[in-house]
N, C-alpha and C positions, 0 to 999 in steps of 0.2 A: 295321445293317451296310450300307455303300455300296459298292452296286457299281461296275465303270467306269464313265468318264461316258458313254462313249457305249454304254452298254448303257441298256434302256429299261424297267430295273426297280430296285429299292432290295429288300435283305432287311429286312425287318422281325424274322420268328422264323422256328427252323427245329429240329425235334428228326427223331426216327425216323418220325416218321407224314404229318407236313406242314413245308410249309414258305408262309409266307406272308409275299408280298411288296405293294411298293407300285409300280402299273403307274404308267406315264410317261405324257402324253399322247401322240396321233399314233402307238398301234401296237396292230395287231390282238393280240387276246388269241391268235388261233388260226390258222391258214394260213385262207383261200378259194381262191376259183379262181382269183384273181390268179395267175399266176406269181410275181410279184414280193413276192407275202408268204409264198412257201415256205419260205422261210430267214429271213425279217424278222417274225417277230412273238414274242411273249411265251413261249408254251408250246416252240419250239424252242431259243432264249436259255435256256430254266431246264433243257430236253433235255441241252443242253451241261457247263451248270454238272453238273447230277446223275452226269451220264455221267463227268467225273473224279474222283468219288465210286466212284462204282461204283453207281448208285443209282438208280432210278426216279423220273419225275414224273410224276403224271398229271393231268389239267385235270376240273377241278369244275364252275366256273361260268363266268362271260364277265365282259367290262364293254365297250362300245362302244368303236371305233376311238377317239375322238376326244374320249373319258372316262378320265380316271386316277383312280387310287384302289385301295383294299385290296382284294389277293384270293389266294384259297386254293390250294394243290396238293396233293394227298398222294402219301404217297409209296407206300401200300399199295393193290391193289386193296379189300378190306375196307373203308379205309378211307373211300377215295375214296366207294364206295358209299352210307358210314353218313353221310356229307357230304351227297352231291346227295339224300338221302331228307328229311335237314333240312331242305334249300332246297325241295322239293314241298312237303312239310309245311305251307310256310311258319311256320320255328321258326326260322330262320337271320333276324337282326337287321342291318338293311343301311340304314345312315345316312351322309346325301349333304347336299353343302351345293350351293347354286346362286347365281347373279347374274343378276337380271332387269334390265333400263333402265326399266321402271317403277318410277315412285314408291308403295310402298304403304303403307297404315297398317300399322306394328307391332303384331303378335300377332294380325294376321287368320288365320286359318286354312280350311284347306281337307281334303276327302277325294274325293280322283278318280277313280273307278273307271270303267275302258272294257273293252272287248272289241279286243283286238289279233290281226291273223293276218300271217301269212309265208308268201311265195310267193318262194323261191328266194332272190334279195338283195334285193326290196322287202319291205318292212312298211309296213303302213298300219289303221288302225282299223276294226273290223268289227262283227259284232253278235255275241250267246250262239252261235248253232249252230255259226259259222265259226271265229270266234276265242278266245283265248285271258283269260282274265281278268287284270285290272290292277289294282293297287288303289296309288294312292299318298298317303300324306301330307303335308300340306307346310302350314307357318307361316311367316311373313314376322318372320325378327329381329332384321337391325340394317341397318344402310346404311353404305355405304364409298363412294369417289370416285365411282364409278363407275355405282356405280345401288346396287339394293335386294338383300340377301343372305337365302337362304332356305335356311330346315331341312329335308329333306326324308329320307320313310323308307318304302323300299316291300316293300309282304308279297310281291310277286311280283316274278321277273327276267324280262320282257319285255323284248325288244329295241326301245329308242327309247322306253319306256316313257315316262320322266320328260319327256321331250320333249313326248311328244303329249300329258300333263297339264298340263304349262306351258301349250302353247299353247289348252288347253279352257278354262285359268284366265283367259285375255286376256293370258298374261305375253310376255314377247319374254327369250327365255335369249341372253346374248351369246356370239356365239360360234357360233351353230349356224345353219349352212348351212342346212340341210337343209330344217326343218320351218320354225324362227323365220325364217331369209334375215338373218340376222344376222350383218354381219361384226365381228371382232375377233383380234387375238392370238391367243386359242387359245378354246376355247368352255370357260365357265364353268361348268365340271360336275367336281365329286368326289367319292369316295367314301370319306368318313376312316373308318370305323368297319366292324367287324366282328363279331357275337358269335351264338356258337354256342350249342345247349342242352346239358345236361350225359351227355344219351344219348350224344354223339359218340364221350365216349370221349376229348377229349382232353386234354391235359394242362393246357392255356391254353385258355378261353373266348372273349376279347377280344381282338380287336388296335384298334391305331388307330394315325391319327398323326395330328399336331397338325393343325386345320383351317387351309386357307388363306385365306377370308374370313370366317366363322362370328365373333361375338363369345362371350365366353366364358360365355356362360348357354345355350351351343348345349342341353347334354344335357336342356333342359327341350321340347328340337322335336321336335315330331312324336309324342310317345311318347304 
C-alpha cells in the first residue's frame, strides 16, 4: 500500500496487532532534541495515520536517520512487548543490503563483532565493560555500476552498527558522512527483510520488499 508521496513511509502489512511499513530515507524513526524532528519523523506520521483509525501505534525498534528499510509498530502494548523481547533475544532476523566503492572478491565473507556505546547523540566503539555488543554478518555478492553490493544480517540493533563494521572491514559505504566521509546521493544502506519467530504471536512472520541492489541469490547472505 503507497502512501502520499510526500510522507516518508510505504505500508507494507497491517492487521489488529502491527502494522509494518517501509521507512524512506532522510527521516528520523523517532523525534530527538531537534525541535525540528518533533513533527517530522516516522513514529508521528504513523501517530496520525492510526489516530483516524481510532488506534494506537507504538515504536519497537529504530533504523538510523539516513537508513531506509522495513520496520515494525504494533499496535498493542502486549504486543509491542512480545516484539522488543524478540529483538533482545536476538530471534528477530534483520537483512540489509549495502554498497561499498571497493572492489571485492565475490563470496568473501566476514563476521564483526564490536563493543558499541552511546553517550547522548554520539556513538562510537568501545570495549565489554562500556558498551554494548554488535555482531554483524556480511558477504560481498554481486557488483552494479557503482561499486560492490553486500548482504548483510545483524543479531543486534546497535546504532551505526553496520557502519562501524564496514569501516573495521576496510569498506568505504557510499553515502555515509559520518564514519566512511563518503559523499553520494543518499547513503547506501537498506533494510529489505524482516522476520520474526513464531512466539510473537503474529499472524505473518516475514515482511520484505524487493531489494534495491542485492542480485537475486541475496537469500543465500549472510545466513
Amino acid at each position: 500500500m503507497k502512501s502520499n508521496d510526500k510522507s516518508p513511509y510505504d505500508i507494507l502489512y497491517e492487521d489488529e496487532d502491527v502494522i509494518i511499513v517501509y521507512k524512506k530515507r532522510n527521516v528520523f524513526s523517532v523525534s530527538t532534541a531537534d525541535k525540528a524532528t518533533f513533527t517530522h519523523n516516522l513514529f508521528q506520521y504513523l501517530q496520525w495515520y492510526a489516530n483516524r483509525k481510532k488506534e494506537k501505534v507504538l515504536a519497537v525498534h529504530r533504523l538510523d536517520y539516513e537508513t531506509s528499510g522495513v520496520m515494525a509498530f504494533a499496535k498493542k502494548p502486549e504486543v509491542k512487548e512480545k516484539l522488543q523481547r524478540a529483538f533482545e533475544e536476538r530471534k528477530v532476523g534483520r537483512y540489509y543490503e549495502a554498497v561499498i566503492k571497493e572492489k571485492v572478491p565475490l563470496g568473501r565473507e566476514a563476521v564483526v563483532k564490536q563493543y558499541i556505546e552511546e553517550k547522548g547523540t554520539k556513538v562510537f566503539l568501545s570495549d565489554p565493560l562500556n558498551g554494548k555488543e554488535a555482531i554483524t554478518s556480511i558477504r560481498v555478492q554481486n557488483y552494479i555500476q557503482i561499486g560492490t553490493v553486500l548482504a548483510i544480517k545483524i543479531e543486534t540493533g546497535r546504532r551505526s552498527q553496520i557502519r562501524f563494521a564496514l569501516e573495521e572491514e576496510g569498506y568505504t559505504l557510499l553515502g555515509d558522512k559520518r564514519i566512511a566521509h563518503s559523499e553520494a546521493k543518499r547513503m547506501y544502506l537498506n533494510e529489505y527483510k524482516l522476520t520474526f519467530p513464531p512466539e510473537t504471536g503474529l499472524k505473518k512472520l516475514e515482511f520484505e520488499t524487493i531489494p534495491l541492489w542485492l542480485a537475486k541469490t541475496e537469500e543465500k547472505a549472510a545466513q
